[in-house]
N, C-alpha and C positions, 0 to 999 in steps of 0.2 A: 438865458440860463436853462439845461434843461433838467430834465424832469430828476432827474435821480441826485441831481445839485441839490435841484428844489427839497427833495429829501432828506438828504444831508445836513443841510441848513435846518431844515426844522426840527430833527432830531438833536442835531447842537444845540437848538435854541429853547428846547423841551429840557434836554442835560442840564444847563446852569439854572434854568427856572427850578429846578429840582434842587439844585448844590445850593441856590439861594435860600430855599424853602429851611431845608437842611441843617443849615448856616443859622437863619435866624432864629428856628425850633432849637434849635441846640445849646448858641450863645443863651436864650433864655434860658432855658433847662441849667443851666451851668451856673448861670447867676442867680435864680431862685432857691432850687435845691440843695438843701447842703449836704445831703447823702454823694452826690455826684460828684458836689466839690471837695469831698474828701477823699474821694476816691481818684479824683482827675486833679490831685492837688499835685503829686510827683510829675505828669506829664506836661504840664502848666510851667512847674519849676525847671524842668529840662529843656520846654520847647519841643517837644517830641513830636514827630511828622511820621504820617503813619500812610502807609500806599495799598489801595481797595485795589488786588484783583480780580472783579468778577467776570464772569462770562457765562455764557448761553441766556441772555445776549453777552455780548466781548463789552465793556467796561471799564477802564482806568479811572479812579481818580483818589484827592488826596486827601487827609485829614490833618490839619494843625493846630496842638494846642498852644494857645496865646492867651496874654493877658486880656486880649480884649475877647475873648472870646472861643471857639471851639470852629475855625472857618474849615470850608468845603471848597475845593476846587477840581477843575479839567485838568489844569495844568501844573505839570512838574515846576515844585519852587527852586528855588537855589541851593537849599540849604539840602543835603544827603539825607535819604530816607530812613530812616529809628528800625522801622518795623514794616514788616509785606505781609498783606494777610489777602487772603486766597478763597474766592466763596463762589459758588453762583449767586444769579440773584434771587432767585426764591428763595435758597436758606438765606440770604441777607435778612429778605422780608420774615419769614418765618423766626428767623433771631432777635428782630427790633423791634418787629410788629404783635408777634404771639409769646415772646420768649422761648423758643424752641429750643428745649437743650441737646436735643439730639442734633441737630441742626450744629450747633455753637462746637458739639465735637466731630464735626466735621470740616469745621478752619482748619487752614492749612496757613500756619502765623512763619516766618522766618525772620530773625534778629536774637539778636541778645536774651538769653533763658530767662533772666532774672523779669526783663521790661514786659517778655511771651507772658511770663506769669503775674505779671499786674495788670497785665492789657484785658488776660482772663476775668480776672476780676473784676474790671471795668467795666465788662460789656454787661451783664445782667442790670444793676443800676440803669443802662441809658435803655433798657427796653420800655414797651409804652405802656406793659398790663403791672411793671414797676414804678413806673412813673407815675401811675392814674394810683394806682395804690397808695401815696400817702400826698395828691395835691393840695389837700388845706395845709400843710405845710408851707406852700409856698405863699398862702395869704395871709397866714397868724403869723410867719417868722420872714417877711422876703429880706432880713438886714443879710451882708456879707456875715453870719457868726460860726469862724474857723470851728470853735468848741460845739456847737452842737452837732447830734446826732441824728435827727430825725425821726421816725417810728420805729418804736424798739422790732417791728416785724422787716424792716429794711436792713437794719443795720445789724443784726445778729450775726449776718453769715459775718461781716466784716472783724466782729468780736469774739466771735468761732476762730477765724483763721489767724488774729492777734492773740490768741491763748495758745492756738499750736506754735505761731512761730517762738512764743515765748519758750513754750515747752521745748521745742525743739533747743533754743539758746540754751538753758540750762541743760539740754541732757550733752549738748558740746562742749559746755561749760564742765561736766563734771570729766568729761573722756579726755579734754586737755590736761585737767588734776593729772588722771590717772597714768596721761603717755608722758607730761614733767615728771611724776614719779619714777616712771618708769625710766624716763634717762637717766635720771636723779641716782637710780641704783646703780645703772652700768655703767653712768661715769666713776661711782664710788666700788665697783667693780673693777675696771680697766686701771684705777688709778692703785690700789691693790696687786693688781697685776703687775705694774709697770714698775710697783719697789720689788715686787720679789724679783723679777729679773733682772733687776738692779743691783741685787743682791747676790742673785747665783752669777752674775756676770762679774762682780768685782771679788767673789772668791774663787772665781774660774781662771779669772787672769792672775789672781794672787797664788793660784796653785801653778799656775804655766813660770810663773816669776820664779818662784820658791824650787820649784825643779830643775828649773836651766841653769839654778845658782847652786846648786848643790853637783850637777856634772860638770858645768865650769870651776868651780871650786875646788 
């Protein structure tokens, strides 16, 4: 084998010892916390497979959430990728490791807008100065309980962004009112229109009738 093999191989064998690492910090994190699992509750329910570009160094690999867990891989799975998201590796680090929000908008995410912006929201939760912030959670409460929420200093942004989306429902809610109304008139408009010319129509032909019998006559 020579030398640059020999490298290869160990950098490979560095790579999974990492995705293992990865893998089993995570699957826990997933199954203790319940901030996470409510937050990684939609991607859990879809299956959703999510593919790490990094580079400097170059990079691949994959993210999928499962019931059993949140696994890490080198290798492309079967199933089509959800999401590509785009990073070096120091803002990865800077994102997971310090929470770096500068960093986090500098992803480069492609997929689906709606899944972009839950993935957004995902990521803070799985950082480690998030996670260290409310661990006796994970030793007073470790049951599966869907209904809790964890530390109200966790979970606020999530209850911030459920009173917008709410806000935002109703203000769609009322602008739908307003555009039914609005057809609402100009079908009672057009329908308005469509007798009168109903009407100038059938005394238009009753004047052409009346005149051609009066020269025929």
């Amino acid at each position: 084998m020579s030398e640059s093999q020999q490298k290869q191989g160990q950098s490979r064998l560095l790579l999974n010892t990492l995705m293992i690492i990865l893998e089993t910090f995570y699957s826990f994190v997933l199954k203790h916390d319940r901030v996470v699992r409510l937050h990684a509750k939609f991607f859990i329910a879809q299956q959703i497979t999510i593919k790490i570009n990094s580079y400097i160094p170059y990079v691949d690999f994959y993210v999928q959430f499962t019931d059993k867990g949140i696994l890490f891989d080198l290798k492309a799975p079967e199933k089509p990728v959800d999401l590509t998201v785009s990073s070096t590796v120091l803002d990865l680090i800077q994102i997971f490791a310090f929470a770096n929000r500068r960093s986090m908008k500098k992803l480069r995410i492609e997929g689906d807008e709606i899944l972009k912006d839950k993935f957004h929201d995902l990521i803070l939760p799985l950082t480690i100065p998030k996670l260290l912030s409310d661990w006796k959670q994970w030793l007073t409460n470790p049951d599966h309980d869907e209904t809790g929420v964890g530390s109200k200093k966790r979970i606020a942004p999530l209850l911030e962004k459920i009173d917008q989306q709410r806000s935002k429902i109703n203000t769609l809610q009322v602008e739908v009112k307003q555009y039914q109304n609005r057809i609402r008139r100009m079908e009672q408009k057009q329908k308005t229109i469509n007798i009168f010319l109903s009407v100038i129509s059938v005394l238009f032909i009753t004047l052409i009738v009346y005149n051609l019998w009066q020269i025929f006559s």
